[in-house]
Backbone bond lengths (Angstrom), bond angles and torsions (degrees), N, CA, C in turn:
res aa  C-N    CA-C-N  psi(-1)  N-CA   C-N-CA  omega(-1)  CA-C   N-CA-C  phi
1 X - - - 1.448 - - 1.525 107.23 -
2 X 1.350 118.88 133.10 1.752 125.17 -177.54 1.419 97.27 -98.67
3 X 1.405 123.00 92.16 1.802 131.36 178.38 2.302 79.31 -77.11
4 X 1.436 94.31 126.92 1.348 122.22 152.12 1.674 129.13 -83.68
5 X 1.471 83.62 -31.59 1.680 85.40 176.61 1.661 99.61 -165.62
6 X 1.752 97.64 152.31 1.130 96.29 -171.11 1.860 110.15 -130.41
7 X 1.181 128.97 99.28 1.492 145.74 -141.65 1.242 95.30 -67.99
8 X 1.371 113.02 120.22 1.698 106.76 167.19 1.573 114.10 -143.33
9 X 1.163 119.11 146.28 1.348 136.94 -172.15 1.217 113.72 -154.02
10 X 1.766 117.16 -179.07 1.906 115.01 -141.89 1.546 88.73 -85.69
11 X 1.848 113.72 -31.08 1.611 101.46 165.99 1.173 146.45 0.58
12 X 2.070 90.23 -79.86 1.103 118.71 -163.76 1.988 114.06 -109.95
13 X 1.284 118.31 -11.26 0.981 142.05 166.90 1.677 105.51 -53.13
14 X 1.545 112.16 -69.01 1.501 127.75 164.05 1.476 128.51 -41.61
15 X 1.721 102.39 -44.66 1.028 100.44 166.76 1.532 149.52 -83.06
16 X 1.729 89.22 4.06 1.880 108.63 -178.17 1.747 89.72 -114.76
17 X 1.242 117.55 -7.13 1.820 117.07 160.01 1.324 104.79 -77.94
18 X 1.462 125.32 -28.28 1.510 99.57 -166.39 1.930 91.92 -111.85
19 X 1.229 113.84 18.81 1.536 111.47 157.92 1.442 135.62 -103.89
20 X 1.879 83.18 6.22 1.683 118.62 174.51 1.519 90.63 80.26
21 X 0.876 158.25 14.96 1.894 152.52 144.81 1.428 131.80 -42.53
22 X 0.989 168.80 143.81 1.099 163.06 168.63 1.737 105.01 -94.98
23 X 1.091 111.34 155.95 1.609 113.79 152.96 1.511 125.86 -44.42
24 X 1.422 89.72 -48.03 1.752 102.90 -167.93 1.570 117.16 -80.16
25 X 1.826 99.49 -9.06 1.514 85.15 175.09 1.575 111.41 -92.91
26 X 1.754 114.36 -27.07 0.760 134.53 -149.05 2.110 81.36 -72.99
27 X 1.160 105.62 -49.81 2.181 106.90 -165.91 1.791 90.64 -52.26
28 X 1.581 122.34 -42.80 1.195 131.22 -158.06 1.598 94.75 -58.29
29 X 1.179 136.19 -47.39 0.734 165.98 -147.04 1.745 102.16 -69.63
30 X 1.308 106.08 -60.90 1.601 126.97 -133.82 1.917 98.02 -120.73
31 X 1.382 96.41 -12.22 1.572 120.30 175.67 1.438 117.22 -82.90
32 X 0.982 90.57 -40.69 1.797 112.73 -172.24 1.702 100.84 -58.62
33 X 1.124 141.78 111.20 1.217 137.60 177.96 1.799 96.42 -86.21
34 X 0.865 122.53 -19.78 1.559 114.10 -176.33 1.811 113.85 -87.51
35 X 1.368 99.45 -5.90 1.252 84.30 177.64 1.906 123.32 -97.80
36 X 1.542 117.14 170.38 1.467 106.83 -160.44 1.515 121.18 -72.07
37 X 1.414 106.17 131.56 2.013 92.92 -169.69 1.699 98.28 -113.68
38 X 1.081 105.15 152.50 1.717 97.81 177.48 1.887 86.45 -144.92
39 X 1.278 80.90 137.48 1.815 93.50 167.29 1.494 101.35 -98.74
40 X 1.650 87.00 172.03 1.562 94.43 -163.04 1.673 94.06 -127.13
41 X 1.210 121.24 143.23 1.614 101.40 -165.69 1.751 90.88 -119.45
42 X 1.465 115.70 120.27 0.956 134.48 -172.81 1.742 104.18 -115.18
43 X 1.087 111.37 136.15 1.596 132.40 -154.49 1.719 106.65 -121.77
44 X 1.044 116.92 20.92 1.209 134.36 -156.01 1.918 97.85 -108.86
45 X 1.448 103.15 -51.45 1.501 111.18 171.96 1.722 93.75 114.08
46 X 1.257 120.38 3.68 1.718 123.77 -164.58 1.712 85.67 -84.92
47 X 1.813 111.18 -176.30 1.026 105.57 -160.51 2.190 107.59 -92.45
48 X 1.365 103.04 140.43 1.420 108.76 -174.52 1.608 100.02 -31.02
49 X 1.322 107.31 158.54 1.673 125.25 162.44 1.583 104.59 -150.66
50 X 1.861 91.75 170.44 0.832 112.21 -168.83 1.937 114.51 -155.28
51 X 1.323 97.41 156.82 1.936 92.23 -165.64 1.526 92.71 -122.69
52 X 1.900 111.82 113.34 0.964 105.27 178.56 1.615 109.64 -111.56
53 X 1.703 115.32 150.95 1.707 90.42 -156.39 2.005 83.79 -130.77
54 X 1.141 99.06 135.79 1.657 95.09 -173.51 2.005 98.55 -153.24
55 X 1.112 115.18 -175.69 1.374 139.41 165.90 1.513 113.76 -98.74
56 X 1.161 105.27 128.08 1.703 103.86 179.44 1.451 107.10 -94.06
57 X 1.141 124.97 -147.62 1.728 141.99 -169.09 1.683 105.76 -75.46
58 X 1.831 82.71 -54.72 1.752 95.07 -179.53 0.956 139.36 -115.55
59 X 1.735 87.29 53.62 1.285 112.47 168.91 1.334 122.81 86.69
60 X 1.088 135.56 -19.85 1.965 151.28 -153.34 1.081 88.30 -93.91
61 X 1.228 121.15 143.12 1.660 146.56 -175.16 1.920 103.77 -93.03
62 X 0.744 125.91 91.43 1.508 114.09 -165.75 1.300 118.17 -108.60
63 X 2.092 134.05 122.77 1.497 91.94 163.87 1.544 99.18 -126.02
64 X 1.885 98.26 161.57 1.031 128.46 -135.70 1.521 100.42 -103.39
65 X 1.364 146.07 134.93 1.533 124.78 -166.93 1.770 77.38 -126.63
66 X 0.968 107.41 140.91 1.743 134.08 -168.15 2.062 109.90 -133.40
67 X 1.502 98.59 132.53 1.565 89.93 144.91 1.810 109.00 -126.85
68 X 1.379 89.40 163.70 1.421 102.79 -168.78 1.453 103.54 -88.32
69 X 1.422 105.35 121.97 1.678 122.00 -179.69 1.272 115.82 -92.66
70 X 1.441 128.90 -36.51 1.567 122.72 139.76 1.646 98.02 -143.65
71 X 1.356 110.71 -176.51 0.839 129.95 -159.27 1.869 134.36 -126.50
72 X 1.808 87.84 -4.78 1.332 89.29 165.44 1.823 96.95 -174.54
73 X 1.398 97.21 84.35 1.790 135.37 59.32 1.628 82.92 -120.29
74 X 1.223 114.50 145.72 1.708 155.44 178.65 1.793 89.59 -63.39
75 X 1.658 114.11 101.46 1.035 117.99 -179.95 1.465 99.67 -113.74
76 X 1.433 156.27 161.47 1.187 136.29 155.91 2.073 100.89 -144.33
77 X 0.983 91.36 150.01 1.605 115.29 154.43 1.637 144.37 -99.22
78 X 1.561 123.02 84.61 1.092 128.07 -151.45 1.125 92.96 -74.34
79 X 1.522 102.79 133.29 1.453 124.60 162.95 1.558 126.37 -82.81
80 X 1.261 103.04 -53.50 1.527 110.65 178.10 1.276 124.47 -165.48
81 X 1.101 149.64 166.48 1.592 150.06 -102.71 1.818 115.46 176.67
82 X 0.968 95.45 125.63 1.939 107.43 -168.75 1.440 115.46 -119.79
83 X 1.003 152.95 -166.35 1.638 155.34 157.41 1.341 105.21 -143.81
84 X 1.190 110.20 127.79 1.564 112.03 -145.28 1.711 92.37 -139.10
């Protein structure tokens, strides 16, 4: 998946600070078009997601749980963050 942009605010910023994350690993992450993305198919009607799982800068294997804010150009909003 080619993420164009990656949505961030004091929300969600705070909430990958208090999961010990940085910003910068989290874009490293979500930038990477080579790394593996799997959507998650939610039946609910809420907005699509997706689990993207990559290597950051420093090294940490991370995956990334995203919803999709549009869809073409591929904008997303990370929700939350694992070490995998």
């Amino acid at each position: 998946m080619q993420v164009t942009l990656v949505v961030w605010d004091d929300a969600n910023e705070d909430e990958f600070q208090a999961l010990g994350f940085s910003v910068e690993e989290i874009n490293d992450v979500l930038y990477n078009h080579r790394n593996d993305t799997r959507y998650i198919d939610e039946s609910d009607g809420s907005l699509a997601l997706c689990v993207t799982v990559g290597v950051a800068r420093t090294g940490r294997r991370i995956a990334v749980k995203c919803a999709f804010v549009c869809g073409n150009p591929v904008e997303v909003y990370p929700v939350t963050a694992r070490i995998v």
